[in-house]
N, C-alpha and C positions, 0 to 999 in steps of 0.2 A: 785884496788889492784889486781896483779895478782895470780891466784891458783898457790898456790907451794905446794909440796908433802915433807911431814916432811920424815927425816931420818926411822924414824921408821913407817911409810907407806908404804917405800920401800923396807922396808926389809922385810913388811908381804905381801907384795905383789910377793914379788920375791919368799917367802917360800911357798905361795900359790898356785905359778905358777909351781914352784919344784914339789908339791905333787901333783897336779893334771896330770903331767908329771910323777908320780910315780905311782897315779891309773890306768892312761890311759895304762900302759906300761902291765897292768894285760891282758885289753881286747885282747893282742896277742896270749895269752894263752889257749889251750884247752877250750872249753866252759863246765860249768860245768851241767851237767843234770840236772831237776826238781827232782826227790829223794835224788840225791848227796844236790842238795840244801834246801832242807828242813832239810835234816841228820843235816849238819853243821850248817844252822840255829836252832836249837834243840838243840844241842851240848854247840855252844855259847853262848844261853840263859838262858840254866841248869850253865852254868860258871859263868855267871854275877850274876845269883840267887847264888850261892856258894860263893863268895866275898863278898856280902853285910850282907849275914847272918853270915859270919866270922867278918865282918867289927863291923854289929851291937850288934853281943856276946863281943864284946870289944880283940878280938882276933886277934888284927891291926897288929900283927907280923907276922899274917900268911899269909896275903895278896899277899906281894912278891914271895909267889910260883905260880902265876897267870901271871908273865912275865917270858920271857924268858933269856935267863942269859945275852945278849944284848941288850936289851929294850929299848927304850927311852922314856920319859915324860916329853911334851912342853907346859908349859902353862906360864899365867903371872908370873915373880919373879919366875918360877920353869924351870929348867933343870936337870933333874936327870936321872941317865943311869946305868945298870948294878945291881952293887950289892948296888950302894946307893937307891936303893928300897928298904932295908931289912931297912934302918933308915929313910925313907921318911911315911913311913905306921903307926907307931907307933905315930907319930908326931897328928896325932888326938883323945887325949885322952881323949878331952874337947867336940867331937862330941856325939849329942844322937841317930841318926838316920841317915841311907844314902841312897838312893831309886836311881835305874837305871833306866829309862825310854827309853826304845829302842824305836828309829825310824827307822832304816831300819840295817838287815842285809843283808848284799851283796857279794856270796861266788865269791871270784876273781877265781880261782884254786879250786883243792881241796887240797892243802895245805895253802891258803892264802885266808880269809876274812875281808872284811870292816863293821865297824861297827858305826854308828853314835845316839847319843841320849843325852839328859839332864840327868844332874846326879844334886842330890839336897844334900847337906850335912849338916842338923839342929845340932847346936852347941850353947854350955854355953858362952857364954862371962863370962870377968874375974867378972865384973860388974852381974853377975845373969842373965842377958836379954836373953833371946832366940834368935837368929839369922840363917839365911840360907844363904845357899853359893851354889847359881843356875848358873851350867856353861853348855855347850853345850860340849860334845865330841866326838870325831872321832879315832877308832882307827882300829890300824892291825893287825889282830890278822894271828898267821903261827900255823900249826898243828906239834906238835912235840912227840916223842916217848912218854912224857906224858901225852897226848890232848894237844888242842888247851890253846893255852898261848898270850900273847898280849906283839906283837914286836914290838907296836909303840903307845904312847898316846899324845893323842893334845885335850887343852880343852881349851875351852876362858870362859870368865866371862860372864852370861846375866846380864844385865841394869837391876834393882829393881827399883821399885816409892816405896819407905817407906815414 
């Protein structure tokens, strides 16, 4: 039987080909110093701590002031852009806990960083069961008159053994 490449292989292959095409386009730019880089690695991780304890006080509306007013967020069954952040955040009111796990930040500019990490989101099923929703994500964050804000989310699901 010959390898064939499903429709939807090529389309995450092409968008992965895209972004990497869209990080590499950073390395053009200014190099950014070791204090500028630690500042903004600082910055972003005081933000991510700021979202989850908004997240975890059950304060899900306030989330969306953490993107910028053209944002995007690509994940499975999710595309959502702009102002439908302000009705995508509230959508977890069934979560108990949300934990960000950074693995790397990496300032492009100093207006533009990459940020990659697991994020774990423990949630009620309707059924009482406790459950976790472990994805992997990537985002870009741009620095704006109000700090840094996140102009781009991409998360994939990780595989569980339950």
């Amino acid at each position: 039987m010959p390898y064939t490449i499903s429709k939807y292989r090529m389309k995450q292959g092409s968008f992965m080909l895209l972004w990497m095409i869209f990080i590499g386009s950073f390395s053009l730019k200014a190099q950014v110093n070791s204090n500028d880089s630690l500042h903004i690695q600082q910055e972003i991780l005081k933000r991510t701590k700021e979202m989850t304890m908004l997240f975890n006080s059950k304060q899900l509306d306030q989330i969306a002031q953490f993107y910028t007013s053209d944002s995007k967020m690509i994940g499975p069954r999710t595309n959502v852009s702009g102002d439908q952040m302000k009705t995508y955040w509230p959508k977890f009111s069934n979560a108990n806990n949300w934990e960000l796990e950074n693995i790397e930040i990496q300032p492009l500019s100093l207006t533009f960083a990459s940020q990659i990490g697991i994020s774990t989101i423990e949630y009620t099923r309707p059924d009482g069961n406790v459950a976790k929703s472990i994805t992997k994500f990537s985002l870009i964050w741009q620095k704006t008159n109000e700090g840094w804000k996140i102009k781009q989310d991409f998360f994939f699901p990780i595989p569980q053994n339950e």
